[in-house]
MIVONU-173735 format. One record per atom (N, C-alpha, C): residue in three letters; residue number from 0; x, y, z. Coordinates in nm, 2 decimals. Example, Ala and Ser with C-alpha at 12.3 -4.5 7.8 and 13.67 -1.06 7.14 Angstrom:
% residues 2
Ala/0/1.32/-0.57/0.78
Ala/0/1.23/-0.45/0.78
Ala/0/1.32/-0.33/0.78
Ser/1/1.28/-0.22/0.71
Ser/1/1.37/-0.11/0.71
Ser/1/1.29/0.00/0.79
//
This chain:
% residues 180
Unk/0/-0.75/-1.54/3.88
Unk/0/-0.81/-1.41/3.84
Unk/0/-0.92/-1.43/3.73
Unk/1/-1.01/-1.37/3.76
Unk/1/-1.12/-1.35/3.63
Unk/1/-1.10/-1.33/3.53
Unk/2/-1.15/-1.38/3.38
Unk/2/-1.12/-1.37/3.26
Unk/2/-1.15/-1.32/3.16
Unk/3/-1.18/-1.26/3.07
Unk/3/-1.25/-1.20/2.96
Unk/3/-1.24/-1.38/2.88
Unk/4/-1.38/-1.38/2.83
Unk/4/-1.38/-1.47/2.71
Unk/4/-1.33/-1.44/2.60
Unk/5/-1.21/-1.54/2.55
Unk/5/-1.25/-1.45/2.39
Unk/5/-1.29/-1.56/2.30
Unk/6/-1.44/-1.55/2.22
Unk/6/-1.47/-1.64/2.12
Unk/6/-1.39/-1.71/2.05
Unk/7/-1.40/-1.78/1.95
Unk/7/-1.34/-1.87/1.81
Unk/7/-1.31/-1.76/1.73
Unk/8/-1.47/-1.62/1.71
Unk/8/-1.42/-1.53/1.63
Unk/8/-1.32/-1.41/1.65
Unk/9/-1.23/-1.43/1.79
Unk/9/-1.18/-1.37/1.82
Unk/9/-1.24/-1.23/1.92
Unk/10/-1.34/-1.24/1.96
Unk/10/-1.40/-1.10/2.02
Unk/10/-1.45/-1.19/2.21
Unk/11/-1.42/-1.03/2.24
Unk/11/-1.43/-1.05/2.44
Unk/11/-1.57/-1.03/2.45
Unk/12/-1.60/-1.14/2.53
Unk/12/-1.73/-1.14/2.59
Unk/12/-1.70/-1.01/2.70
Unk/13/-1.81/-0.92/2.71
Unk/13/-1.86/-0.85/2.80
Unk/13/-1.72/-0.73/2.76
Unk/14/-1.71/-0.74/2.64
Unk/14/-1.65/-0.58/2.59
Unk/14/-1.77/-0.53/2.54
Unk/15/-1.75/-0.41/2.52
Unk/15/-1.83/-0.30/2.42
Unk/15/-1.80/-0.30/2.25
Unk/16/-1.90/-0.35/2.19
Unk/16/-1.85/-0.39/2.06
Unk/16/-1.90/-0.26/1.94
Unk/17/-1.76/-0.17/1.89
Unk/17/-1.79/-0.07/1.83
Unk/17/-1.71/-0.13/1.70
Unk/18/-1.75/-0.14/1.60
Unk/18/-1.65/-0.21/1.50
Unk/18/-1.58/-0.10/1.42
Unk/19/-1.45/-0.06/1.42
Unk/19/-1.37/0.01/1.36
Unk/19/-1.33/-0.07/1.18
Unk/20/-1.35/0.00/1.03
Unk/20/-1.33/-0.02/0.90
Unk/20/-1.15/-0.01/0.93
Unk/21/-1.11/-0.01/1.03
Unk/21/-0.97/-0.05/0.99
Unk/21/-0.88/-0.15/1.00
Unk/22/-0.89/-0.24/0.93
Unk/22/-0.86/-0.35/0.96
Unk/22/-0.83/-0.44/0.82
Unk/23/-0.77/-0.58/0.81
Unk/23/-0.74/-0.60/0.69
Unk/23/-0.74/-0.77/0.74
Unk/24/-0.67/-0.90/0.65
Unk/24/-0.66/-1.03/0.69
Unk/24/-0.49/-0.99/0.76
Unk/25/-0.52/-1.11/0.84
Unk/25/-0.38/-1.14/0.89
Unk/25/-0.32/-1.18/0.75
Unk/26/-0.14/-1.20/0.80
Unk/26/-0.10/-1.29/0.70
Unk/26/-0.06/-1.45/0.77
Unk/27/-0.04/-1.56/0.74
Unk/27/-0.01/-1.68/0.78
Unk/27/0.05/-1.61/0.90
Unk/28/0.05/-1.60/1.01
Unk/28/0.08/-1.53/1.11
Unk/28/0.05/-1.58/1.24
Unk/29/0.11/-1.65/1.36
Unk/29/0.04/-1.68/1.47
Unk/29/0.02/-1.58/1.56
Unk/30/-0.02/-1.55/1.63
Unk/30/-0.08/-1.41/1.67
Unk/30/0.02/-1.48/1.84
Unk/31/0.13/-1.40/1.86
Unk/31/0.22/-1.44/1.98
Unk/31/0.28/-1.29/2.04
Unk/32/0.22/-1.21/2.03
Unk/32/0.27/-1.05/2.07
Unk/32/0.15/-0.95/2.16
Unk/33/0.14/-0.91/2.23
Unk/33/0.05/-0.81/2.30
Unk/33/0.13/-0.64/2.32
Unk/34/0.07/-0.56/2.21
Unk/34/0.13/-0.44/2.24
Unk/34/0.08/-0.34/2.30
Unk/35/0.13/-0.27/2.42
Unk/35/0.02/-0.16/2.51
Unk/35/0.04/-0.05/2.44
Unk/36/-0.06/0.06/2.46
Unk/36/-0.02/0.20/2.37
Unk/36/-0.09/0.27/2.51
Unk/37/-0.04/0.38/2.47
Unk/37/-0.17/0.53/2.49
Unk/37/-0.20/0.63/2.42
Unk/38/-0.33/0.67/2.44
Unk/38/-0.42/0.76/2.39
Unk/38/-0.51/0.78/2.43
Unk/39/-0.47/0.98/2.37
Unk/39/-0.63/1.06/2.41
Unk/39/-0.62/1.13/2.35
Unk/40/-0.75/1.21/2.33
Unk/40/-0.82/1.30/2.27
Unk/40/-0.93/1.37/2.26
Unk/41/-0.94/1.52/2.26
Unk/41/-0.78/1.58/2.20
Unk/41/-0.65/1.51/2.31
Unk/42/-0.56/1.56/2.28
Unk/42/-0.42/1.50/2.35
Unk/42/-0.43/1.58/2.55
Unk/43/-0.41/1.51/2.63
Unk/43/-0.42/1.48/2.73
Unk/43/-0.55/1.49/2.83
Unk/44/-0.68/1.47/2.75
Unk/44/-0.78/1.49/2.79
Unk/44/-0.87/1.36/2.77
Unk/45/-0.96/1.35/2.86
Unk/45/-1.01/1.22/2.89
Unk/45/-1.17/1.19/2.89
Unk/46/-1.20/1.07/2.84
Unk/46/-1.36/1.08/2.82
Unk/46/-1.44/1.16/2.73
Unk/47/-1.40/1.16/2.63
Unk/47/-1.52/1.21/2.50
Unk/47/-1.48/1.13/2.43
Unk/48/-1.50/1.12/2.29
Unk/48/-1.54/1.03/2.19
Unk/48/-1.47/1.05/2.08
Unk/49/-1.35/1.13/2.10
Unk/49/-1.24/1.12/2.03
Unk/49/-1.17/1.02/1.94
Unk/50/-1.15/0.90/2.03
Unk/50/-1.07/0.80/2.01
Unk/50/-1.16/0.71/1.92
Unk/51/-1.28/0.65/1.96
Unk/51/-1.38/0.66/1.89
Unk/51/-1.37/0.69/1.78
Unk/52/-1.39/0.82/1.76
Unk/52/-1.43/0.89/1.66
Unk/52/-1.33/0.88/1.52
Unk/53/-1.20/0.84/1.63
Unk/53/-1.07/0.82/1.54
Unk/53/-1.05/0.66/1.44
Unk/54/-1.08/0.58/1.53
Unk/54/-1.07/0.49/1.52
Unk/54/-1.19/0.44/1.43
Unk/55/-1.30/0.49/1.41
Unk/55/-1.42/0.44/1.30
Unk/55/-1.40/0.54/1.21
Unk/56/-1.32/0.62/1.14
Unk/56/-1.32/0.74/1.05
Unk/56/-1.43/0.88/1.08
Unk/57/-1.44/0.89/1.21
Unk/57/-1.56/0.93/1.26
Unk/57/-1.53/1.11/1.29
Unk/58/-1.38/1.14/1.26
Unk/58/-1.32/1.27/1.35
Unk/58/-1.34/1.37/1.28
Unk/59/-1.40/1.45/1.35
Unk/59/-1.41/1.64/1.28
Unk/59/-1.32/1.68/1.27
Unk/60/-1.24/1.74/1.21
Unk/60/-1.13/1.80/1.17
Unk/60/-1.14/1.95/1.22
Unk/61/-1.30/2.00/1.29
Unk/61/-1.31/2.11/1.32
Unk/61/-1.31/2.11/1.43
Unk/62/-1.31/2.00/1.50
Unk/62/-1.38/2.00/1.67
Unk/62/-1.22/2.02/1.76
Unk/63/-1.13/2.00/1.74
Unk/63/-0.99/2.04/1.76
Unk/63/-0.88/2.12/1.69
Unk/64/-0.80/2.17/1.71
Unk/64/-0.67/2.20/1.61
Unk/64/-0.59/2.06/1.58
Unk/65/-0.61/1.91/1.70
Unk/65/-0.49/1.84/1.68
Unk/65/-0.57/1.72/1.60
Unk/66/-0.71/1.74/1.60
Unk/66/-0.76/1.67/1.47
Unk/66/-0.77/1.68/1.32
Unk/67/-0.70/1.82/1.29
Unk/67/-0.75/1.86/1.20
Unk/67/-0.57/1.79/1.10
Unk/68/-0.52/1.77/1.21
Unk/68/-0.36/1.72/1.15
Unk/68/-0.38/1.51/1.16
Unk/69/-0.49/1.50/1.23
Unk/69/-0.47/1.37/1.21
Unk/69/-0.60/1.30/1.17
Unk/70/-0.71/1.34/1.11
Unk/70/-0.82/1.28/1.12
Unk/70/-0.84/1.24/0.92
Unk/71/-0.73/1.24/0.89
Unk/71/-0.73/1.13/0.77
Unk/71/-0.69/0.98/0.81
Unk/72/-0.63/0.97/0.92
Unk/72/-0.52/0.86/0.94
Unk/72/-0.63/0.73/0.95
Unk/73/-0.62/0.65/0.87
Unk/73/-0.68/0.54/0.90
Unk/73/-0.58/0.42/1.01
Unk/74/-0.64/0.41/1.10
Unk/74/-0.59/0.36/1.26
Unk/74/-0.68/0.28/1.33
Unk/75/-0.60/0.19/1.42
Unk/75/-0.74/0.14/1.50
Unk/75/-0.63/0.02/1.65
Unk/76/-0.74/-0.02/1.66
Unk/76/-0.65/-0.14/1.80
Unk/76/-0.75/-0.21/1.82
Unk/77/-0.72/-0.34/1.87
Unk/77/-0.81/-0.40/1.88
Unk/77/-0.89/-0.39/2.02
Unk/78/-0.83/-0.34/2.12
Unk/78/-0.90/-0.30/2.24
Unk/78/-0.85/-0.15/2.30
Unk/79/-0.99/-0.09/2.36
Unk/79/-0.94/0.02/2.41
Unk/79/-0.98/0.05/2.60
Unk/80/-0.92/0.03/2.64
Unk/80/-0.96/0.05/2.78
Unk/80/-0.98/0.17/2.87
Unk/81/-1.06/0.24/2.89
Unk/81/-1.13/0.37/2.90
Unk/81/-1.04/0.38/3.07
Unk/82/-1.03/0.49/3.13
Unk/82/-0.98/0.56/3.24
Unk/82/-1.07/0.47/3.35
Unk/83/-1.19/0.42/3.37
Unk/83/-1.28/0.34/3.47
Unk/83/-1.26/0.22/3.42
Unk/84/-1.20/0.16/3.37
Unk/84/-1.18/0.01/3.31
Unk/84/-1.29/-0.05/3.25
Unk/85/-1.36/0.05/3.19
Unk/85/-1.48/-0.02/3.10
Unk/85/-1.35/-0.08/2.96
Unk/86/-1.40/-0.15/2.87
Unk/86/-1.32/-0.22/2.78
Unk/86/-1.42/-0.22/2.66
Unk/87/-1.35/-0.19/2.54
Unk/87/-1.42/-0.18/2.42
Unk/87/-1.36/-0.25/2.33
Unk/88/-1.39/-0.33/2.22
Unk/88/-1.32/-0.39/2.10
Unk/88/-1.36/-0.33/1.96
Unk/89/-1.30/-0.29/1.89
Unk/89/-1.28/-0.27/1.76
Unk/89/-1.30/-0.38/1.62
Unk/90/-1.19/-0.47/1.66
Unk/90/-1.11/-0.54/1.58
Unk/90/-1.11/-0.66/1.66
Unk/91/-1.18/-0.79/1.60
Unk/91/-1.17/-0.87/1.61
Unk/91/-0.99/-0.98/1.67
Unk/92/-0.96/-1.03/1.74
Unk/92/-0.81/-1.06/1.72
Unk/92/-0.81/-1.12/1.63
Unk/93/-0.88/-1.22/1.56
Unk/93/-0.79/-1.28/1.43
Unk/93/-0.80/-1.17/1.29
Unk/94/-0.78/-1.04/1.32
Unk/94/-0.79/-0.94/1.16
Unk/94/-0.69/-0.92/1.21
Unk/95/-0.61/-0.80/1.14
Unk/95/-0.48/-0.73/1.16
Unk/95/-0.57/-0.57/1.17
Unk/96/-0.53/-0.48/1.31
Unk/96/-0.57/-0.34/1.33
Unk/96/-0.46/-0.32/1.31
Unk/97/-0.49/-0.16/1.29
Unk/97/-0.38/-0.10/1.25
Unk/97/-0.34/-0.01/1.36
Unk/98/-0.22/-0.05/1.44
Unk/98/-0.17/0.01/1.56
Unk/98/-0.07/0.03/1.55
Unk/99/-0.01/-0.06/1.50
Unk/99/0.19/-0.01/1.55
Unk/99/0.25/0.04/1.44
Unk/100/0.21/0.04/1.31
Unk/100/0.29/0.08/1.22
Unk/100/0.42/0.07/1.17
Unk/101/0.55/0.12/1.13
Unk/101/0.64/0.09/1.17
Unk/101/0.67/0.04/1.24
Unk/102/0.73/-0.14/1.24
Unk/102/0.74/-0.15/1.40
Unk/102/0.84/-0.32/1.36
Unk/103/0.96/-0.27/1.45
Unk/103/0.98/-0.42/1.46
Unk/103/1.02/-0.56/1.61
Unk/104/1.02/-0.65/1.63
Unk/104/0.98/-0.69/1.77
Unk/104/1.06/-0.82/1.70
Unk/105/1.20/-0.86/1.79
Unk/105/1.30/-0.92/1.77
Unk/105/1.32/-1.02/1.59
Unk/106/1.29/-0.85/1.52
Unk/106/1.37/-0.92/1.41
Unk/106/1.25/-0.91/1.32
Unk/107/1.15/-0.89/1.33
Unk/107/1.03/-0.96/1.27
Unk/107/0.96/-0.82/1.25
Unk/108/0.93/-0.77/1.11
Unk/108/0.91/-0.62/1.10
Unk/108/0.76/-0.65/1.06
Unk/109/0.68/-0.54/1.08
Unk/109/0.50/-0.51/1.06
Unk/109/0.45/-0.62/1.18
Unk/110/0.48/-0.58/1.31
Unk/110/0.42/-0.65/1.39
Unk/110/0.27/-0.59/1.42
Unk/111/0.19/-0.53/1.36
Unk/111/0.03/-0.61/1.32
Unk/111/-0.02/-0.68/1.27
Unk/112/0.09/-0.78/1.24
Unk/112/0.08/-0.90/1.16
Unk/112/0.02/-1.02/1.22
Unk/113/0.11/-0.96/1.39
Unk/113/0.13/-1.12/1.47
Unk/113/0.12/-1.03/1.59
Unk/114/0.03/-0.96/1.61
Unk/114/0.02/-0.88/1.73
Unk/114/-0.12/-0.87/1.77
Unk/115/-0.19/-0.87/1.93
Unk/115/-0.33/-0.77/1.95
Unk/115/-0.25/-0.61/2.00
Unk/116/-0.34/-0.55/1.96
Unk/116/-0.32/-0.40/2.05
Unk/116/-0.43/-0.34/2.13
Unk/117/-0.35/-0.34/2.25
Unk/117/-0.43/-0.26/2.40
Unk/117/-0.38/-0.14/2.36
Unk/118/-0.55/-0.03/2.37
Unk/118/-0.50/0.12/2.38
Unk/118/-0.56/0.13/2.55
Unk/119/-0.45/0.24/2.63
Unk/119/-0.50/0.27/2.72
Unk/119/-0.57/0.40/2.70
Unk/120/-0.62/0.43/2.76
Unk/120/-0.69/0.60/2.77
Unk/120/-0.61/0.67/2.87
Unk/121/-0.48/0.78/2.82
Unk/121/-0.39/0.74/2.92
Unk/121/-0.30/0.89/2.80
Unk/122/-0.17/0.88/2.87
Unk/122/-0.08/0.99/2.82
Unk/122/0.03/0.98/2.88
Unk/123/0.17/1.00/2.81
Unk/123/0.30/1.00/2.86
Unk/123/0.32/1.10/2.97
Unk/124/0.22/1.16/3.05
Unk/124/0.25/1.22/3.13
Unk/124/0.14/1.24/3.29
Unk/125/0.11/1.13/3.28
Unk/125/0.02/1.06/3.45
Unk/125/-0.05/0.96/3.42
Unk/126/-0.02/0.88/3.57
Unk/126/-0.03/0.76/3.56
Unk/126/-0.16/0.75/3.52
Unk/127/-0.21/0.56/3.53
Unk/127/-0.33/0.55/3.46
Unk/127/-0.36/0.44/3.57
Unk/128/-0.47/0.46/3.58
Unk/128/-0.62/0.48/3.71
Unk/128/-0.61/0.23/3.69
Unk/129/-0.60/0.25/3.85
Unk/129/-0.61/0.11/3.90
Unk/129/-0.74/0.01/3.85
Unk/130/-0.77/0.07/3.82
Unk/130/-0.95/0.00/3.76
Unk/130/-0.87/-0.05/3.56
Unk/131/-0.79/0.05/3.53
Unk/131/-0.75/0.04/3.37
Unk/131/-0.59/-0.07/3.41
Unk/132/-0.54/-0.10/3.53
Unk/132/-0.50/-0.21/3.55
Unk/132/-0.60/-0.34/3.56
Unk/133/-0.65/-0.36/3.63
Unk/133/-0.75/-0.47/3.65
Unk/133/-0.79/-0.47/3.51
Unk/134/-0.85/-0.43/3.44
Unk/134/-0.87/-0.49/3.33
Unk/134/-0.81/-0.52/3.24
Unk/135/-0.67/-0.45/3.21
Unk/135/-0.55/-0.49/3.16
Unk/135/-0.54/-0.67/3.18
Unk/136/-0.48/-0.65/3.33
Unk/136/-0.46/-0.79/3.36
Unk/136/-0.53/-0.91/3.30
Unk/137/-0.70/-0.88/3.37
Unk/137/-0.78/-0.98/3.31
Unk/137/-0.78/-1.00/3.13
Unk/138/-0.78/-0.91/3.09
Unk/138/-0.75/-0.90/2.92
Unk/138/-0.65/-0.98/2.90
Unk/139/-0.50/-0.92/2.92
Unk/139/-0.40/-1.02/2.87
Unk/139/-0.45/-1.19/2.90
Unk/140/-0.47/-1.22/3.02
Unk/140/-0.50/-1.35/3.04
Unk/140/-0.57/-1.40/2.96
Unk/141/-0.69/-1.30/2.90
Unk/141/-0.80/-1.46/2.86
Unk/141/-0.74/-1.44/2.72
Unk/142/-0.62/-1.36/2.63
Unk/142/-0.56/-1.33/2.54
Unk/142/-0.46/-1.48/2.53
Unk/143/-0.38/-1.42/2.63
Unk/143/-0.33/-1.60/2.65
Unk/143/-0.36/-1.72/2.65
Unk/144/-0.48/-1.75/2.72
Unk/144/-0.53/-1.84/2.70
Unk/144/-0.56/-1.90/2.58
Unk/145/-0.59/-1.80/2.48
Unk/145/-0.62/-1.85/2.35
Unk/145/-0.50/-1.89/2.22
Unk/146/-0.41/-1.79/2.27
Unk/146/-0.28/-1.75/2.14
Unk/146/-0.16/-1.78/2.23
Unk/147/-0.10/-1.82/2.15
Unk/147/0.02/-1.86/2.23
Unk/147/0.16/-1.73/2.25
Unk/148/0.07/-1.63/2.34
Unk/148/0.17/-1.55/2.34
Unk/148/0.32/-1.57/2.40
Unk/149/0.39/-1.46/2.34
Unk/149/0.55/-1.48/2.40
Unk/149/0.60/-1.37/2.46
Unk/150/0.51/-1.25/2.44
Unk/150/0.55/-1.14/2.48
Unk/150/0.47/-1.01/2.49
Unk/151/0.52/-0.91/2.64
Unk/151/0.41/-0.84/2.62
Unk/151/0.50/-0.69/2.63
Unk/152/0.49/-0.58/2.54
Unk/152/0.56/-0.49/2.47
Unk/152/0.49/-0.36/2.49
Unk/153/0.56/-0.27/2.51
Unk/153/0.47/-0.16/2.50
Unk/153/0.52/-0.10/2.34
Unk/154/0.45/0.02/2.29
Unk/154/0.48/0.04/2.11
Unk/154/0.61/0.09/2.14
Unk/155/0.67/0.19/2.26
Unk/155/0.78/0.26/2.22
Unk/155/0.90/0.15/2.21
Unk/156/0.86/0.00/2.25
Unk/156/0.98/-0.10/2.24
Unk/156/0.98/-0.13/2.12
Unk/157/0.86/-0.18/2.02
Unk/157/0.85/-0.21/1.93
Unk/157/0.93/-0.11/1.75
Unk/158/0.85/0.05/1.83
Unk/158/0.90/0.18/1.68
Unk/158/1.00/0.24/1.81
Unk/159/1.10/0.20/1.86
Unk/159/1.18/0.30/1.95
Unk/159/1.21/0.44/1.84
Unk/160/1.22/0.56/1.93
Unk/160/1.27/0.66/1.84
Unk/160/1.11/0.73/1.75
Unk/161/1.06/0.62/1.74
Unk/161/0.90/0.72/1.70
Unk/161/0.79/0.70/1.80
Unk/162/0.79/0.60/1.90
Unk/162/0.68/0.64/1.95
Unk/162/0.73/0.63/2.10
Unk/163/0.67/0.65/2.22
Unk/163/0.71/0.68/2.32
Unk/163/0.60/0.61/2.42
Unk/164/0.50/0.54/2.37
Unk/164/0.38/0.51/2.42
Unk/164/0.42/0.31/2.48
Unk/165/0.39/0.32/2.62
Unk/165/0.28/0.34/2.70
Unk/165/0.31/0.45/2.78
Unk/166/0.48/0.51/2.77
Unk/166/0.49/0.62/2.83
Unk/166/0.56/0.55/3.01
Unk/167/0.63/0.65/3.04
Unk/167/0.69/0.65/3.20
Unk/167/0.61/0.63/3.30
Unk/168/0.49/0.66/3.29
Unk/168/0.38/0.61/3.44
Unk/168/0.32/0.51/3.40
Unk/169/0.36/0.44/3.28
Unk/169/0.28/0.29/3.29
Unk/169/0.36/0.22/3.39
Unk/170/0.28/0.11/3.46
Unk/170/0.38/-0.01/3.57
Unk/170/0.38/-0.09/3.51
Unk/171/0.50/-0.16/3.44
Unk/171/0.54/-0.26/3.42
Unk/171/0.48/-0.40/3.53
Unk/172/0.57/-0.36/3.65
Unk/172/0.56/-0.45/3.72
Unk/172/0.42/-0.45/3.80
Unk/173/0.33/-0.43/3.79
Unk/173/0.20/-0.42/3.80
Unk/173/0.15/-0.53/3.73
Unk/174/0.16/-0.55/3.61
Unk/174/0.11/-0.65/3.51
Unk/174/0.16/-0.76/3.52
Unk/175/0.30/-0.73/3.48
Unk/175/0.40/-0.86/3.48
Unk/175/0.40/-0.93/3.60
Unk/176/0.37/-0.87/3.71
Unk/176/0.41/-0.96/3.85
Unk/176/0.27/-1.05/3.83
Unk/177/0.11/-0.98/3.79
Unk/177/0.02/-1.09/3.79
Unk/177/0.01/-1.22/3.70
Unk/178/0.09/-1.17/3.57
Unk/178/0.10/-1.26/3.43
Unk/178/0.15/-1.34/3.44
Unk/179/0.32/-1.37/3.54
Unk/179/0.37/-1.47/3.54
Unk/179/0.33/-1.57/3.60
//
């Protein structure tokens, strides 16, 4: 299967490079985790510049009601994969984005320490469009290729009880059958 490159400095050849201020140094940390999420915005609506907008400190607090409750949050992921499988990067993988927050992953707590994060463009409540698979796939791989991952998690495994994301219509086995 085809690959995404990812440089030395960490970033995908033939993503869309929008650089998100959220971000910090890793700590001594080997980067062995892949966490999927979803999001949209406003909440279940798709293709504007919400996410975007979220993710570079960019969001009107007037252009929604459900922005106006979250557009202090300083947030981000290192990739976001849009509904057509176009693919964007943020966050370099060797920084720490700020995605999972609370979060712990066999034992080992603040996993944006030792984590990348995939956002889908997507909602806990319909599936998410075969084009935002295919790129998924190819993502994780050239991911692997580089870091010695061990695992690949969605956030509600990670913060069970606070988050719920990739949500019920993501396919597991969709991914996982290509990964292994």
């Amino acid at each position: 299967m085809e690959t995404y490159l990812i440089n030395k400095a960490g970033f995908a050849h033939n993503a869309q490079l929008i650089a998100s201020p959220n971000f910090d140094a890793r700590p001594q940390a080997e980067i062995c985790l892949i966490v999927i999420h979803n999001i949209s915005l406003p909440p279940n609506q798709y293709g504007g510049n919400g996410i975007i907008e979220l993710f570079t400190n960019q969001l009107n607090p007037n252009e929604h009601p459900y922005y106006a409750e979250i557009y202090t949050q300083k947030v981000s992921s290192h990739f976001l994969i849009r509904r057509d499988g176009a693919l964007i990067q943020f966050v370099s993988c060797l920084e720490r984005a700020w995605h999972a927050g609370v979060s712990n992953w066999q034992g080992h707590e603040r996993c944006n320490d030792f984590s990348v994060g995939i956002e889908l463009e997507g909602s806990d409540f319909e599936a998410f469009e075969p084009a935002q698979y295919q790129t998924l796939k190819k993502l994780i791989l050239s991911i692997s290729n580089v870091y010695p991952i061990q695992a690949i998690v969605g956030h509600s495994d990670i913060a069970p009880g606070r988050k719920t994301d990739p949500g019920p219509f993501f396919n597991w086995q969709e991914i996982l059958s290509d990964i292994k």
